[in-house]
mmCIF file as Biopython writes it, N, C-alpha, C and O atoms, coordinates in Angstrom:
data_model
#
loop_
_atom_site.group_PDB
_atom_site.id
_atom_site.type_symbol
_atom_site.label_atom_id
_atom_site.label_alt_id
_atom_site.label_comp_id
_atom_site.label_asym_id
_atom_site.label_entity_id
_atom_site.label_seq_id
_atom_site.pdbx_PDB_ins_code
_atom_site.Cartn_x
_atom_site.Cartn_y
_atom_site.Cartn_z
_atom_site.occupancy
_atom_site.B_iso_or_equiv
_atom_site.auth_seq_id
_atom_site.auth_asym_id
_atom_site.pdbx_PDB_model_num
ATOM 1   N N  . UNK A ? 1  ? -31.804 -25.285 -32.171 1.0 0.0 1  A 1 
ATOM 2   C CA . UNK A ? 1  ? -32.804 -24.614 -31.395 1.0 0.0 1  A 1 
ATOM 3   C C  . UNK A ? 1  ? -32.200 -24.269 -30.034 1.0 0.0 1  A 1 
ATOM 4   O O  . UNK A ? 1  ? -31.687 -25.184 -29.389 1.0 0.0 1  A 1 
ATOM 5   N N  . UNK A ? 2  ? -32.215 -22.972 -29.520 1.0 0.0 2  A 1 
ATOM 6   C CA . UNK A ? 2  ? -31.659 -22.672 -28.598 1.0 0.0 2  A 1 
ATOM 7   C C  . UNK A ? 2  ? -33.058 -22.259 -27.461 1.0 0.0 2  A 1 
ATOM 8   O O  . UNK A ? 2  ? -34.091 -21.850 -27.992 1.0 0.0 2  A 1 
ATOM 9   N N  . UNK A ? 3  ? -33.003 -22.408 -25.778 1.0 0.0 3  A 1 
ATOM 10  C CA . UNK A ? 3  ? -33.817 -21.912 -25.520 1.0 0.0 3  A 1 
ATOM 11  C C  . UNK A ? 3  ? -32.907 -20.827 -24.206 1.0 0.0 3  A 1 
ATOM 12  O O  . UNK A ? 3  ? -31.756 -21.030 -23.818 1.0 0.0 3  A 1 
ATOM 13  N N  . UNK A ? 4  ? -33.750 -19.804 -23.782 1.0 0.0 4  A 1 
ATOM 14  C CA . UNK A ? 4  ? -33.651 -18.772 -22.783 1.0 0.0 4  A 1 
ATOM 15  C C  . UNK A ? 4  ? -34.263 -18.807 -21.955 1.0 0.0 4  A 1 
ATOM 16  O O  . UNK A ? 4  ? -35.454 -18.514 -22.061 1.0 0.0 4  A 1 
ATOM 17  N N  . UNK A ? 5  ? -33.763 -19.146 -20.881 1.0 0.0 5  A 1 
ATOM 18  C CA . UNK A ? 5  ? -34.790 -18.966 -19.531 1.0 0.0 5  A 1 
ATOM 19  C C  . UNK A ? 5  ? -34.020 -18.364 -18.322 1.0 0.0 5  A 1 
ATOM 20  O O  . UNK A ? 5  ? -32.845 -18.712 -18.204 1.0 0.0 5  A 1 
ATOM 21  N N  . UNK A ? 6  ? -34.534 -17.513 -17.421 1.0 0.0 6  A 1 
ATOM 22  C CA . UNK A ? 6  ? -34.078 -16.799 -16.773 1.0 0.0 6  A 1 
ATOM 23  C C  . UNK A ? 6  ? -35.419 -16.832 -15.047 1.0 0.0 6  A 1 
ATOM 24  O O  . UNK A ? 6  ? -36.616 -16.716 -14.785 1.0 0.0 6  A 1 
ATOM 25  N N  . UNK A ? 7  ? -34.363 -17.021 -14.512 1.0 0.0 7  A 1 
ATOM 26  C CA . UNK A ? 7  ? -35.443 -17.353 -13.103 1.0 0.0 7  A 1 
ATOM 27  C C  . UNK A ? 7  ? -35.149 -15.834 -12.351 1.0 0.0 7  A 1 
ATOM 28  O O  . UNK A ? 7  ? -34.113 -15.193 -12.528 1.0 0.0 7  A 1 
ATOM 29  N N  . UNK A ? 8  ? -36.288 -15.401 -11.472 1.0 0.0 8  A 1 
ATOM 30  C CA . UNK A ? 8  ? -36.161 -14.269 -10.654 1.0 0.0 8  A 1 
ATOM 31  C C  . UNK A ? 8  ? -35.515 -14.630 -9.131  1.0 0.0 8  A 1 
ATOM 32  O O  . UNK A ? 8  ? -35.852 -15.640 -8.513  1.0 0.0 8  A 1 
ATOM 33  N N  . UNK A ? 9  ? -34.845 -13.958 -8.784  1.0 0.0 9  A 1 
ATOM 34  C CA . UNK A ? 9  ? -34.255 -13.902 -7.596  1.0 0.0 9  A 1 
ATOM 35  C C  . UNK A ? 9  ? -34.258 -13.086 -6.629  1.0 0.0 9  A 1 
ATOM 36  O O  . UNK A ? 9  ? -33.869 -11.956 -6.925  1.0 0.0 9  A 1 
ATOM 37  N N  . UNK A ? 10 ? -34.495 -13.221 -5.795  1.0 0.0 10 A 1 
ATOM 38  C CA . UNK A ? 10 ? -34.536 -12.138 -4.716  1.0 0.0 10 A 1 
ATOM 39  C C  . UNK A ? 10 ? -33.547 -11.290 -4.586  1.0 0.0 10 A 1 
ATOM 40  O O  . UNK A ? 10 ? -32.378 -11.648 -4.449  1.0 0.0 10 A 1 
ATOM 41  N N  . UNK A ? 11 ? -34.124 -9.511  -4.635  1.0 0.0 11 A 1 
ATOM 42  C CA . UNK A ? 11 ? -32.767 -8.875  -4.392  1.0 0.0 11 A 1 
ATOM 43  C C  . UNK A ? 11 ? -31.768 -9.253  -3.397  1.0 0.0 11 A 1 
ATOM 44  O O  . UNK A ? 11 ? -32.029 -10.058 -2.503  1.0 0.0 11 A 1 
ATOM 45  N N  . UNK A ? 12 ? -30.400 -8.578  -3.558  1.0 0.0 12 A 1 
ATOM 46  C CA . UNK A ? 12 ? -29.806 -8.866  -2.386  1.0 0.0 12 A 1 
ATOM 47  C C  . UNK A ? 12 ? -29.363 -8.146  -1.402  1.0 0.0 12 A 1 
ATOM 48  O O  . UNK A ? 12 ? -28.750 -7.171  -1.837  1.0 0.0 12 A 1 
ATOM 49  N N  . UNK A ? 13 ? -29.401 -8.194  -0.195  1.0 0.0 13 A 1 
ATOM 50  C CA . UNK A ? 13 ? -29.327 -7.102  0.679   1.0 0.0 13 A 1 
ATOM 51  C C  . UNK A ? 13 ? -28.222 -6.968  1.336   1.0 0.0 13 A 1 
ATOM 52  O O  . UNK A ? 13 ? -27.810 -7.911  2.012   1.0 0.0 13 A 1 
ATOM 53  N N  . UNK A ? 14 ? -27.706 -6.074  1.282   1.0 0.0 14 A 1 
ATOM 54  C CA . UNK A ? 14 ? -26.257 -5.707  1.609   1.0 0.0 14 A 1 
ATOM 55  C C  . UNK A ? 14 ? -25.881 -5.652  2.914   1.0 0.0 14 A 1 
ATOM 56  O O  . UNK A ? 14 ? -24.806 -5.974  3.421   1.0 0.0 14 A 1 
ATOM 57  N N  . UNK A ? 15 ? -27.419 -4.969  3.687   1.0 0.0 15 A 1 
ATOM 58  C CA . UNK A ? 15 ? -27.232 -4.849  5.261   1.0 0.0 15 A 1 
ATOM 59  C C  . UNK A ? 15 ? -27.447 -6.696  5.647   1.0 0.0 15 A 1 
ATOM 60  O O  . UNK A ? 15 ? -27.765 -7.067  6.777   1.0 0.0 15 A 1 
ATOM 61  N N  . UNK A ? 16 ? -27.306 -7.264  4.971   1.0 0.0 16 A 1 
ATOM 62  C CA . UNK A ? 16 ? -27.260 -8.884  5.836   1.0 0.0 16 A 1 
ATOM 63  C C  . UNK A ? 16 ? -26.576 -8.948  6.059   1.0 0.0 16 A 1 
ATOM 64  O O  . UNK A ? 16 ? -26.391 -9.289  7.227   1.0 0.0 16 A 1 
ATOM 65  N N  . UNK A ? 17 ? -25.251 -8.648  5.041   1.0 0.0 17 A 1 
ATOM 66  C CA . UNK A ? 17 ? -24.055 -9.085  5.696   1.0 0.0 17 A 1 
ATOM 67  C C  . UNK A ? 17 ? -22.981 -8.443  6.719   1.0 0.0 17 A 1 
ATOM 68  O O  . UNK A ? 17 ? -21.822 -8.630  7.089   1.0 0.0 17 A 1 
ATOM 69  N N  . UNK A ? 18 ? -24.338 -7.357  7.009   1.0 0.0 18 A 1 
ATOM 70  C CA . UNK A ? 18 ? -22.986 -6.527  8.476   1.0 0.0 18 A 1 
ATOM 71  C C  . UNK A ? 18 ? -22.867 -7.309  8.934   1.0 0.0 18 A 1 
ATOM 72  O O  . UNK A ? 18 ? -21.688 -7.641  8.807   1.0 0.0 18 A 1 
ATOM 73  N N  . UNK A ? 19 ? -23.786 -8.484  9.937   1.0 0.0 19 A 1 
ATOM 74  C CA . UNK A ? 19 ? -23.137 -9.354  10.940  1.0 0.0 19 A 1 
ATOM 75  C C  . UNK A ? 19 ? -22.497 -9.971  10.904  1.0 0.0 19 A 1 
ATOM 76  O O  . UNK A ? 19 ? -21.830 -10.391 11.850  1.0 0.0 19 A 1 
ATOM 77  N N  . UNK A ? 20 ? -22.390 -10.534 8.861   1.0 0.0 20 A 1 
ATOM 78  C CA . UNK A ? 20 ? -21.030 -11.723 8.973   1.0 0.0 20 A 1 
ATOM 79  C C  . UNK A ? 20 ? -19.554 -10.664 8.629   1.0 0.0 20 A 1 
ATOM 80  O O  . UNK A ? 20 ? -18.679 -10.993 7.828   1.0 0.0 20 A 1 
ATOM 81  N N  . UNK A ? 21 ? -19.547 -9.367  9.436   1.0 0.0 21 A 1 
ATOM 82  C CA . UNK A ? 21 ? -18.039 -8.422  9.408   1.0 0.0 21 A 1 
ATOM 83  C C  . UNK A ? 21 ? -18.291 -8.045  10.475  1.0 0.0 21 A 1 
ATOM 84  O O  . UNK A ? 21 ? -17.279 -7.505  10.921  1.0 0.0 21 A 1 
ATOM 85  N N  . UNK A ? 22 ? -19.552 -7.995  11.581  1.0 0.0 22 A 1 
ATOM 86  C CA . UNK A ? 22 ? -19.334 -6.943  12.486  1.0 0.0 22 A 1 
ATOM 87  C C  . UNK A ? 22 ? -17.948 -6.690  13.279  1.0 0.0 22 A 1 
ATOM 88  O O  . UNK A ? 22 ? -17.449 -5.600  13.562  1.0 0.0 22 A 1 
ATOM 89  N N  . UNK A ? 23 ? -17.429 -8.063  13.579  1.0 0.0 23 A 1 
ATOM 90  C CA . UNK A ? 23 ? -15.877 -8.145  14.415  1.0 0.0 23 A 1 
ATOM 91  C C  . UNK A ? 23 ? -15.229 -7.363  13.742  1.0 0.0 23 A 1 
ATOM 92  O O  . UNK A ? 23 ? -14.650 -6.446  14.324  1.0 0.0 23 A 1 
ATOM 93  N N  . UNK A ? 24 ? -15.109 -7.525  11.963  1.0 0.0 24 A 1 
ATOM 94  C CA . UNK A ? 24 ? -14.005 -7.546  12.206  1.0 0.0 24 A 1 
ATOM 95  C C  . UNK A ? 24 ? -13.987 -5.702  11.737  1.0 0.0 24 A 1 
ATOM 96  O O  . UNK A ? 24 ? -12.893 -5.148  11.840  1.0 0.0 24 A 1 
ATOM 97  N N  . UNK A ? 25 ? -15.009 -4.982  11.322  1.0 0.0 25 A 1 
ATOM 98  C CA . UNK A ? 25 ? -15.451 -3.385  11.198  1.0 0.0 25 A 1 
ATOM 99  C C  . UNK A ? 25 ? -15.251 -2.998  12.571  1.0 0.0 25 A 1 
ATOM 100 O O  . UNK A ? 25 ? -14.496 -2.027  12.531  1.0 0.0 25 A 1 
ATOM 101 N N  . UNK A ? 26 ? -15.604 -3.321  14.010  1.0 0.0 26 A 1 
ATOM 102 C CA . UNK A ? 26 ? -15.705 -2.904  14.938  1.0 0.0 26 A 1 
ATOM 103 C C  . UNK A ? 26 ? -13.582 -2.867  15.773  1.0 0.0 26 A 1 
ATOM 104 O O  . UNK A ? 26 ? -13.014 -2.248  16.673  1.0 0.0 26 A 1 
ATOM 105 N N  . UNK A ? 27 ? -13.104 -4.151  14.526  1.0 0.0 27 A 1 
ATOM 106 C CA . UNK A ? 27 ? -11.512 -4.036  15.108  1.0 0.0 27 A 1 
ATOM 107 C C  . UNK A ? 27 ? -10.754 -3.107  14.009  1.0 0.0 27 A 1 
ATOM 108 O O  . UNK A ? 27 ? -9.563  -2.864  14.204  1.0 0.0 27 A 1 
ATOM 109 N N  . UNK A ? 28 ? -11.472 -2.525  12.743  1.0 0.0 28 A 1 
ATOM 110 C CA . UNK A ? 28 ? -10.938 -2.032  12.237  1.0 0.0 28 A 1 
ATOM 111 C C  . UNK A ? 28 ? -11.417 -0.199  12.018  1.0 0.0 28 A 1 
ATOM 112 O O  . UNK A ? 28 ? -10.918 0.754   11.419  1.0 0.0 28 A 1 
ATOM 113 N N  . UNK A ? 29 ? -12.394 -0.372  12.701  1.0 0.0 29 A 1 
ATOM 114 C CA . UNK A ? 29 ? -12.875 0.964   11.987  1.0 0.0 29 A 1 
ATOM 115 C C  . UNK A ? 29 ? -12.233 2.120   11.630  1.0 0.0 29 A 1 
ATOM 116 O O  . UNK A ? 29 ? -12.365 2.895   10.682  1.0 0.0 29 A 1 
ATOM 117 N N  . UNK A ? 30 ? -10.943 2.042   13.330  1.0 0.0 30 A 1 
ATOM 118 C CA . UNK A ? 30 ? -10.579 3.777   13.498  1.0 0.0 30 A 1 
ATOM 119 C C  . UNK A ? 30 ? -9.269  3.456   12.899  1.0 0.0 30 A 1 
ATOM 120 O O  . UNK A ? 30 ? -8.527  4.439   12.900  1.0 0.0 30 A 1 
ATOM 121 N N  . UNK A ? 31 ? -8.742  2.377   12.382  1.0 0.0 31 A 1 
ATOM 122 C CA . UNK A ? 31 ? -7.718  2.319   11.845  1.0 0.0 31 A 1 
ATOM 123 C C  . UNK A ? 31 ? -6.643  3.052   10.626  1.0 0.0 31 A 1 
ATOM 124 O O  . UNK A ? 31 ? -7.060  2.721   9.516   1.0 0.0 31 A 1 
ATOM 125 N N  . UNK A ? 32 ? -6.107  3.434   10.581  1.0 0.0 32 A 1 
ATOM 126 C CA . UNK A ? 32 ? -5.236  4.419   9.680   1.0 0.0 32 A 1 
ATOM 127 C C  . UNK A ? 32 ? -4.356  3.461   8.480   1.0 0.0 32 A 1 
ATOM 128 O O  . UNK A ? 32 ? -3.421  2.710   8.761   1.0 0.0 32 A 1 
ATOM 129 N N  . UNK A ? 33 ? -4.538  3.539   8.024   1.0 0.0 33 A 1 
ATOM 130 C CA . UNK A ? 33 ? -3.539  3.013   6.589   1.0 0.0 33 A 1 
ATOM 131 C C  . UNK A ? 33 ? -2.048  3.581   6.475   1.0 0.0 33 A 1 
ATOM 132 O O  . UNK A ? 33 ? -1.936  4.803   6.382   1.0 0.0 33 A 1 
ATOM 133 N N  . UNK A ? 34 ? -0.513  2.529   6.476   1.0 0.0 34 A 1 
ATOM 134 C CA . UNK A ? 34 ? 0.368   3.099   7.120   1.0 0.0 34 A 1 
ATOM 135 C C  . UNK A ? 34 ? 0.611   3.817   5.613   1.0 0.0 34 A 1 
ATOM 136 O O  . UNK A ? 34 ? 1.291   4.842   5.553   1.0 0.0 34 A 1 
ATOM 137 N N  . UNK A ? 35 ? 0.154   3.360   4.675   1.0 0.0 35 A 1 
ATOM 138 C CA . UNK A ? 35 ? 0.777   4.107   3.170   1.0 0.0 35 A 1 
ATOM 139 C C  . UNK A ? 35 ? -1.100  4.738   2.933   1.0 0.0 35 A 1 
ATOM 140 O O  . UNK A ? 35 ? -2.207  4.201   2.977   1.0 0.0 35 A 1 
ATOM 141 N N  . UNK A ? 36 ? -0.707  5.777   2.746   1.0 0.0 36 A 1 
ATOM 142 C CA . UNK A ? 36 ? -1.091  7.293   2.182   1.0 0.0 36 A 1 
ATOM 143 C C  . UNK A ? 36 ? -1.843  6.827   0.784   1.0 0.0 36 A 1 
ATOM 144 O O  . UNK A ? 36 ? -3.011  7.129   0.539   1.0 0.0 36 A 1 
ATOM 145 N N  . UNK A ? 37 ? -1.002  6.048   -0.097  1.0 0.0 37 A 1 
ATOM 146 C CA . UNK A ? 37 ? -1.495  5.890   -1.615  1.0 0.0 37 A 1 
ATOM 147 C C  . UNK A ? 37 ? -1.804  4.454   -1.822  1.0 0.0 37 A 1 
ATOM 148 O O  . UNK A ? 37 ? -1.359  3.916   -2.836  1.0 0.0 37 A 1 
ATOM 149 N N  . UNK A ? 38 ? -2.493  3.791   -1.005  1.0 0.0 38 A 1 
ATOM 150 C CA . UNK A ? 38 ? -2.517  2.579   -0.861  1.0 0.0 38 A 1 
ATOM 151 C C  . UNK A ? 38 ? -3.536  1.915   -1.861  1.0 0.0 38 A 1 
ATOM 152 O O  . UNK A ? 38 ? -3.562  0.714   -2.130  1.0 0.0 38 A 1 
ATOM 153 N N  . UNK A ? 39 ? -4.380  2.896   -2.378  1.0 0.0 39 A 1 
ATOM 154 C CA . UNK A ? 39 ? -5.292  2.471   -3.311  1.0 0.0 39 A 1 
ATOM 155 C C  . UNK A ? 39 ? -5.106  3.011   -4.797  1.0 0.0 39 A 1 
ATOM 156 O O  . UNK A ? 39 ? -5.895  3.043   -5.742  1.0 0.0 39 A 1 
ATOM 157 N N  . UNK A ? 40 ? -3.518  3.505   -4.645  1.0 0.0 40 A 1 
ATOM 158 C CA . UNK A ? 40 ? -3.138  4.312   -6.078  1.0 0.0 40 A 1 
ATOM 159 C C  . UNK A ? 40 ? -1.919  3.289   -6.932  1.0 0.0 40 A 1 
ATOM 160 O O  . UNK A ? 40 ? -1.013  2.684   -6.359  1.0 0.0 40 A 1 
ATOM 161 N N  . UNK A ? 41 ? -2.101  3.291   -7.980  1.0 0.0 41 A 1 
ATOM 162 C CA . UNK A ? 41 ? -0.935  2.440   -8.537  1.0 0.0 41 A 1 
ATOM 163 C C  . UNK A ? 41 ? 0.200   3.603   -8.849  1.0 0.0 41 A 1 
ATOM 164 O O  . UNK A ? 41 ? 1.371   3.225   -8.807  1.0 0.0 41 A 1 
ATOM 165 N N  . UNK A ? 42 ? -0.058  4.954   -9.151  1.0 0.0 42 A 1 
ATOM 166 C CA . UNK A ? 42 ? 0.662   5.706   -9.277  1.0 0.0 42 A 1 
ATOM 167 C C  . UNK A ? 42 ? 1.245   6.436   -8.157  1.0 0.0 42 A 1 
ATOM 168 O O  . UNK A ? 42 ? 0.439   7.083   -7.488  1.0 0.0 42 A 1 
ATOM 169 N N  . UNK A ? 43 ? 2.743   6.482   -7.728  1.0 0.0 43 A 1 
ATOM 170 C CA . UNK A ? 43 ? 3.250   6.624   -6.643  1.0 0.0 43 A 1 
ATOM 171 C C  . UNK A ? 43 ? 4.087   8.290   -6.783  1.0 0.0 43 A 1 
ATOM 172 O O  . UNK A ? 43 ? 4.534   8.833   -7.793  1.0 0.0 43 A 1 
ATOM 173 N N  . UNK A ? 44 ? 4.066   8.765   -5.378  1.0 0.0 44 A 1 
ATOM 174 C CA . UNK A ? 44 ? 5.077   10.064  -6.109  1.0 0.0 44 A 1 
ATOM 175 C C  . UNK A ? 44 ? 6.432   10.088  -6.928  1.0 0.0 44 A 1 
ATOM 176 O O  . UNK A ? 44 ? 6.957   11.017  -7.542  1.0 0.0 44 A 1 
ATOM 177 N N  . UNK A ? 45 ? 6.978   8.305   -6.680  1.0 0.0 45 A 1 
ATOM 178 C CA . UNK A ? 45 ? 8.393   8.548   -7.073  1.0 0.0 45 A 1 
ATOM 179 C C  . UNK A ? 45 ? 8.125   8.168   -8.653  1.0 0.0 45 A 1 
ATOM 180 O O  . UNK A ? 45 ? 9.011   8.120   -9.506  1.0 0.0 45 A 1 
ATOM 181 N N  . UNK A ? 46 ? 7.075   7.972   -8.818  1.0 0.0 46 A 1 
ATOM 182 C CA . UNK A ? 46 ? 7.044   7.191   -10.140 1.0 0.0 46 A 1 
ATOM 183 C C  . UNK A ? 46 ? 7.040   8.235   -11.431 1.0 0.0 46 A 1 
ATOM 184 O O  . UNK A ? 46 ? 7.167   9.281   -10.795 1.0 0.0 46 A 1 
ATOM 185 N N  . UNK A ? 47 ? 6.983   8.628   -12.750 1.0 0.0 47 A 1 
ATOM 186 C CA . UNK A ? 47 ? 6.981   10.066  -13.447 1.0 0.0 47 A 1 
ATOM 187 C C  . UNK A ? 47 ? 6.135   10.683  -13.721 1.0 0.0 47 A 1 
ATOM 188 O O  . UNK A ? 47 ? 6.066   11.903  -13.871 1.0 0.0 47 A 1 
ATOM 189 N N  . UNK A ? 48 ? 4.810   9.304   -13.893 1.0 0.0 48 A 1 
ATOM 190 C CA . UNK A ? 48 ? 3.909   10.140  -14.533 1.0 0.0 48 A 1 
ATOM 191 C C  . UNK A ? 48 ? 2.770   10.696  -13.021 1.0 0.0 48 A 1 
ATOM 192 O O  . UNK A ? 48 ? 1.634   11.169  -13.038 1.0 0.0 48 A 1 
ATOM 193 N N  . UNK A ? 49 ? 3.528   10.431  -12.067 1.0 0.0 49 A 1 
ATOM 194 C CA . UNK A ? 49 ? 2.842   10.859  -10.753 1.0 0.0 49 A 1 
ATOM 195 C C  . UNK A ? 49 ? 2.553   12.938  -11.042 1.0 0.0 49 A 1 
ATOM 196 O O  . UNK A ? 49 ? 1.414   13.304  -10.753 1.0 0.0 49 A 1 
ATOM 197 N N  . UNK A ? 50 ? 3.085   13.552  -11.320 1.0 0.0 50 A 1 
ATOM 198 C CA . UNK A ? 50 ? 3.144   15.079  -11.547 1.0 0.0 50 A 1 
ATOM 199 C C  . UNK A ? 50 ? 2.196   15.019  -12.468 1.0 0.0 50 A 1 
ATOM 200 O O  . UNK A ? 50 ? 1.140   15.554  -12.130 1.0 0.0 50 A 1 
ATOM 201 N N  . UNK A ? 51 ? 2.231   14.483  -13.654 1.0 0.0 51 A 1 
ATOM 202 C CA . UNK A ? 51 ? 1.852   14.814  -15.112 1.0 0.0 51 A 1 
ATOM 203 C C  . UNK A ? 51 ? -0.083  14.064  -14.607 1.0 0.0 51 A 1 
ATOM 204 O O  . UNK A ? 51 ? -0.949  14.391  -15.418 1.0 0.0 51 A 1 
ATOM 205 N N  . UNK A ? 52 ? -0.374  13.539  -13.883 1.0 0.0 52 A 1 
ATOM 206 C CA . UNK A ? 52 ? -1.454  12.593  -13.460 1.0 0.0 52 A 1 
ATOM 207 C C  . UNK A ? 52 ? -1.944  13.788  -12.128 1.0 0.0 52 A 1 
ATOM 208 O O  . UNK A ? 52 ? -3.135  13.987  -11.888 1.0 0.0 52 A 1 
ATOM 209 N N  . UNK A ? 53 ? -1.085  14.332  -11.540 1.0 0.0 53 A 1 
ATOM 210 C CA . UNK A ? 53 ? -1.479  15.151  -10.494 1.0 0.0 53 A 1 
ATOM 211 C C  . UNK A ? 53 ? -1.825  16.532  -11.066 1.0 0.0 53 A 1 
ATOM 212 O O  . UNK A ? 53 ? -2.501  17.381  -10.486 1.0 0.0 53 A 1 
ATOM 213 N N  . UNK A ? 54 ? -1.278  16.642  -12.264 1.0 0.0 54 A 1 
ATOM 214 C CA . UNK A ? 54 ? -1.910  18.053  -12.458 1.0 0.0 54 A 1 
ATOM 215 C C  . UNK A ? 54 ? -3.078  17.703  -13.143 1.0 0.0 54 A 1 
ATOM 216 O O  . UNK A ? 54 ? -4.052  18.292  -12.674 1.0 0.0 54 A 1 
ATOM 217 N N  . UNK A ? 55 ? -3.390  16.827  -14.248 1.0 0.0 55 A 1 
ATOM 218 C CA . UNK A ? 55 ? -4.496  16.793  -15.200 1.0 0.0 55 A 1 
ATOM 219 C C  . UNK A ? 55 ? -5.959  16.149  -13.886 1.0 0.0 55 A 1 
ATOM 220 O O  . UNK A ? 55 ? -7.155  16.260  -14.155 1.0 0.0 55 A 1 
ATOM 221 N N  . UNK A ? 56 ? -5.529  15.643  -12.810 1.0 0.0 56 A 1 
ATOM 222 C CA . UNK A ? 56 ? -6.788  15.547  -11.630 1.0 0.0 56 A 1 
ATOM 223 C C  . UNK A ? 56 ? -6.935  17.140  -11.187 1.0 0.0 56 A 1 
ATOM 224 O O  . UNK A ? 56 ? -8.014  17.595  -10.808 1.0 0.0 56 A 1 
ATOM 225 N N  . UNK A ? 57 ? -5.898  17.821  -11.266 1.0 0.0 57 A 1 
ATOM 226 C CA . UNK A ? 57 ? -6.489  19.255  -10.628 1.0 0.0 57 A 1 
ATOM 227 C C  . UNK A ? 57 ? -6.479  20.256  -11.983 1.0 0.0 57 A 1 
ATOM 228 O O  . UNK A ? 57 ? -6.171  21.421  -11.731 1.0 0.0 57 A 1 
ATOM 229 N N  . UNK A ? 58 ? -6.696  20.029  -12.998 1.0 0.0 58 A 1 
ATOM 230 C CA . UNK A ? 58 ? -7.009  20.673  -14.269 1.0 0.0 58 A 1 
ATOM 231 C C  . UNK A ? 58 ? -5.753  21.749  -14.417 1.0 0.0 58 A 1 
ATOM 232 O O  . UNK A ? 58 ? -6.110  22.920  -14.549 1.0 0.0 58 A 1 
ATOM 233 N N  . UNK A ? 59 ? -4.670  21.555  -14.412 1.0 0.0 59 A 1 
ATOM 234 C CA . UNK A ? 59 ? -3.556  22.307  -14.672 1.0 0.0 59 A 1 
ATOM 235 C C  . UNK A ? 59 ? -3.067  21.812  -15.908 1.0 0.0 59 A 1 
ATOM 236 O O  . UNK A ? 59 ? -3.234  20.597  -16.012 1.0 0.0 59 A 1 
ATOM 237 N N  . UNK A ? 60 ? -2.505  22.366  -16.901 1.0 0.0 60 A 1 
ATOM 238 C CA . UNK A ? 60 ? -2.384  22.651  -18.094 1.0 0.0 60 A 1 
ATOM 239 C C  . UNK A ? 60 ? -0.797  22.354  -17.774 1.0 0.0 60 A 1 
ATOM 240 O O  . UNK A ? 60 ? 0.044   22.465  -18.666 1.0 0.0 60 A 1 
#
């Protein structure tokens, strides 16, 4: 016999937690990223960087 129970929880609110970042958003905001592709695993030197750059801009 198995049972299921599931309790309700209060949503969660996202704007709570500006204050526990405000420092550190307010030391980072205007900041620049020194690498360009920093959120890409695919790099220009790498091969399939061309073959990945054309099929994002629909080139054949």
């Amino acid at each position: 016999m198995s049972f299921l129970s599931g309790c309700k929880e209060k949503a969660i609110n996202p704007e709570g937690d500006i204050p526990l970042f405000k420092d550190f958003i307010e030391e980072n905001i205007d900041k620049v990223a020194d690498d360009p592709y920093i959120s890409s695993t695919v790099r220009p030197e790498n091969e399939m960087y061309e073959v990945l750059l054309k099929l994002q801009r629909g080139i054949p």
